[in-house]
N, C-alpha and C positions, 0 to 999 in steps of 0.2 A: 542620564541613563546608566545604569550600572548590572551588573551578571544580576541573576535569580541568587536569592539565597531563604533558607530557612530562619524563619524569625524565633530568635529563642526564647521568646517569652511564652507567646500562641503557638509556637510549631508548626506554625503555617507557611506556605512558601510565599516570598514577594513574589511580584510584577517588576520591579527594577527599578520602578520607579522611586526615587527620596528627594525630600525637601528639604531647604536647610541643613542639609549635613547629614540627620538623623532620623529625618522622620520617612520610613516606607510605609508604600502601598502594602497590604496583603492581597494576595489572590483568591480572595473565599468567594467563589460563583454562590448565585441564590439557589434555594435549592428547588429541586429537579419538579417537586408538587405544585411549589407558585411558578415555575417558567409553564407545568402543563399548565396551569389555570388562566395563567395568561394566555399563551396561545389558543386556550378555548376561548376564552371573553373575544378573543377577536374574531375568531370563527362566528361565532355567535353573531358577533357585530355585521359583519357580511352576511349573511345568514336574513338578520332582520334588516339590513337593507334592502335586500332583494325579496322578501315576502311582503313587506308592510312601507305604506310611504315614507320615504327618505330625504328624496335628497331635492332643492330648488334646481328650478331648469329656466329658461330665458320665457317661457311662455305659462309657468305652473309648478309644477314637482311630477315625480317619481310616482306612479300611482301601487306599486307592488303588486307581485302575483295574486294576494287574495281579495286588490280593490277595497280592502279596508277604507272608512274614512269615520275620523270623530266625528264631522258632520251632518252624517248621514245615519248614523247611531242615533245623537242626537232627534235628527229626525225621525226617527224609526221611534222613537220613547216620547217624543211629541202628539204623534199622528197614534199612538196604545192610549195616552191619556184622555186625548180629545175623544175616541174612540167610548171609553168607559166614562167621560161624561156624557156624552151625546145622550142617555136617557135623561138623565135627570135636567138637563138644557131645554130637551124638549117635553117636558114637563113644566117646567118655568115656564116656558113661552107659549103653553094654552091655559094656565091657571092666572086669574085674575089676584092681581098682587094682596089685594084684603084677605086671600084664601090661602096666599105661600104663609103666613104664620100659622096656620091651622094643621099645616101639614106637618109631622111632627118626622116624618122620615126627611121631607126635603130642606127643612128649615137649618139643618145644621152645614148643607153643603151652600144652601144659600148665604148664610151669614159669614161661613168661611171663603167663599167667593167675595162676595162683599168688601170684606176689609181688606181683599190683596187688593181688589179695583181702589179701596181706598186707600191706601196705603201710597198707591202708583200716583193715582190723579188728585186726592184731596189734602193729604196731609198739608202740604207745602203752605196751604192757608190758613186749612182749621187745625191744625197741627196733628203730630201721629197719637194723639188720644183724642181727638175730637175736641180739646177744649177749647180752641175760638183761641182770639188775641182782640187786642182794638181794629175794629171795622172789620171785624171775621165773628161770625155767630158762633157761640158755644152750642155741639150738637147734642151734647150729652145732658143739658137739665128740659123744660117743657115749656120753653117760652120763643114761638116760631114765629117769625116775619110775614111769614107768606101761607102759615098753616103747617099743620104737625100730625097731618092724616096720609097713612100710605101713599094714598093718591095727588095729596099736596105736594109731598116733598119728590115723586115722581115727577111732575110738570118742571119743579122747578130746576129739578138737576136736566134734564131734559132741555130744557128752551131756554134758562138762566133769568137774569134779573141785569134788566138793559145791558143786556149782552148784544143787539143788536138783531138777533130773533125775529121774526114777525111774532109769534106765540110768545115770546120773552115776557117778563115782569117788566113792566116800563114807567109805574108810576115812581114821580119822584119827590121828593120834599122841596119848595119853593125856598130859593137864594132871598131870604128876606134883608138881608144886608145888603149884598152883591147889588141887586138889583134895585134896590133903594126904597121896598116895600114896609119896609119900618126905621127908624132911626134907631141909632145907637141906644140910646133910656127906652124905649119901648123893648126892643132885643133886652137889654135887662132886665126888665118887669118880668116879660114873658118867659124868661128863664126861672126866674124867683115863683113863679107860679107854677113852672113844670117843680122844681123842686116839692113845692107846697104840696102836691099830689103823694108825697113818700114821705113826707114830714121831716125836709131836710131843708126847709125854708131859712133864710139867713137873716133877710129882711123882710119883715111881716107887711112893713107900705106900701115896697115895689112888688112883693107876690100879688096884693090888694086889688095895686093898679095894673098888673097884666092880666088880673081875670077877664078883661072887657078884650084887651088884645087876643088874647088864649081864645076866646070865643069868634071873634071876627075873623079870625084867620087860622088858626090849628084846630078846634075843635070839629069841624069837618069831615077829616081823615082822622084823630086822632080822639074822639069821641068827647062828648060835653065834660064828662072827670075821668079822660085821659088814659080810657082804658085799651087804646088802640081797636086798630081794625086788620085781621088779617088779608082779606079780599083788596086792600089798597097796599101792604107794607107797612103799615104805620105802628110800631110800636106800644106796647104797654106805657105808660109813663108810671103807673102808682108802685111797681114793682121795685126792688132793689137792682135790676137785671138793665145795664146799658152798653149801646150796640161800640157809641164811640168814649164812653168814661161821661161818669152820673156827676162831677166835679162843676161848680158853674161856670165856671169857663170853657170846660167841654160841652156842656149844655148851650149854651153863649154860641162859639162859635157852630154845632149845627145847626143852629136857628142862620148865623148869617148866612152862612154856606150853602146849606141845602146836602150837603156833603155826599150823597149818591155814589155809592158803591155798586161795582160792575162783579157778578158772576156768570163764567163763559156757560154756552149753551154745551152741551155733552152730546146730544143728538148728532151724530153723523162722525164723531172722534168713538163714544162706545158703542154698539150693539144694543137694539131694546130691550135682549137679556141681560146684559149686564146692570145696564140703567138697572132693572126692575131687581137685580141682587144688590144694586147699591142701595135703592132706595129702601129696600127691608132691611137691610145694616143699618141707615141712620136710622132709621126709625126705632129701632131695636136700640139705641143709645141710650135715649131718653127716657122721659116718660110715654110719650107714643099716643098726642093728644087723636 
């Protein structure tokens, strides 16, 4: 510590303070507009402590003189929207779904309802464009498992597909390996025959010899030339379009397998408004058999 003195470079007085020998403090206070600015920011800061909630307490927080809360804003902007849907909700839910496309005011809140319900609950399978993956249907072209009418693809989001439902889709393809309903060379024939249906036959003997198997046991559910059954689940076979890969070994193996895929029932996690906004979304994918 040393006397004040005047710095002859800046003209400024020191503090007294020097380091080294030679190096001083100057005395230049900040000036007088940022101290007031500052002393307001703090003002202010007390200010909106005690108007707006602040501060944690051992059981909550601070609720402030105006009772503010984001939460309840929130709610206030929640319970406005439900409010200005509520006609058009109830509207949905006395028009029969074959009629919500006709309607040309409601069909655009319903389609935009729709894809946020899907977006939430379905993508995760059929992906966020609807295009399917293996053992996921694509919803976007016109070839449906269970049908491809409003009222089809209603049941099925609804009650699912051996989801365990009472109402569910329950019928299943028989584990013809698994179970020991055909031997390994017949499973191939009758693969070679499903192929033969889309002209993607590899061996013309074994397609041959599964025509007689293909008839005794798949033709059934999957029609005499394989043209499926919606009412059962059973697939197209003539089409280019497969659930698990058109590959013979893909083929191959759901013949052993039986391979049965589970879609959850939605009834009782949506709303039958909603159901009925999703199901005019997929429907609206497609081609909208």
């Amino acid at each position: 510590m040393t006397d004040k003195e005047i710095d002859r470079v800046t003209g400024v007085e020191t503090t007294g303070h020097v380091w080294d020998g030679d190096v001083r403090e100057l005395n230049k206070p900040l000036p007088r507009w940022w101290l007031y600015t500052f002393y307001a920011c703090i003002l202010w800061a007390v200010g909106y402590w005690l108007v707006y909630p602040a501060w944690p307490t051992l059981n909550g927080y601070t609720k402030g003189m105006l009772g503010y809360s984001q939460r309840g804003e929130v709610d206030k902007e929640v319970a406005a929207a439900k409010a200005a849907q509520a006609k058009y909700l109830q509207e949905i839910a006395a028009t029969p779904l074959e009629d919500i496309e006709k309607n040309q005011e409601l069909m655009p809140f319903v389609i935009a309802g729709g894809a946020a319900v899907f977006g939430d609950n379905c993508s995760p399978c059929h992906g966020k464009g609807a295009q399917g993956g293996v053992g996921y249907p694509n919803l976007n072209d016109d070839d449906w498992l269970w049908g491809g009418t409003p009222a089809a693809i209603e049941r099925t989001i609804t009650y699912g597909i051996r989801s365990g439902h009472p109402e569910a889709h329950e019928m299943a393809m028989p584990r013809f390996g698994l179970d020991g309903i055909l031997k390994p060379a017949e499973i191939t024939d009758a693969a070679q025959h499903v192929l033969s249906f889309s002209g993607q036959a590899t061996d013309a003997a074994a397609a041959e010899r599964g025509t007689k198997i293909f008839a005794d046991n798949c033709a059934v559910c999957h029609g005499e030339k394989g043209t499926g059954n919606p009412e059962l689940g059973a697939p197209n076979l003539t089409d280019s379009i497969w659930f698990y890969g058109g590959k013979l070994s893909d083929i191959t193996k759901s013949i052993e397998t039986g391979r049965g895929g589970v879609m959850p029932a939605w009834t009782g996690r949506l709303d039958p408004v909603t159901i009925k906004m999703l199901a005019a979304y997929v429907h609206s994918l497609g081609g909208g058999k």
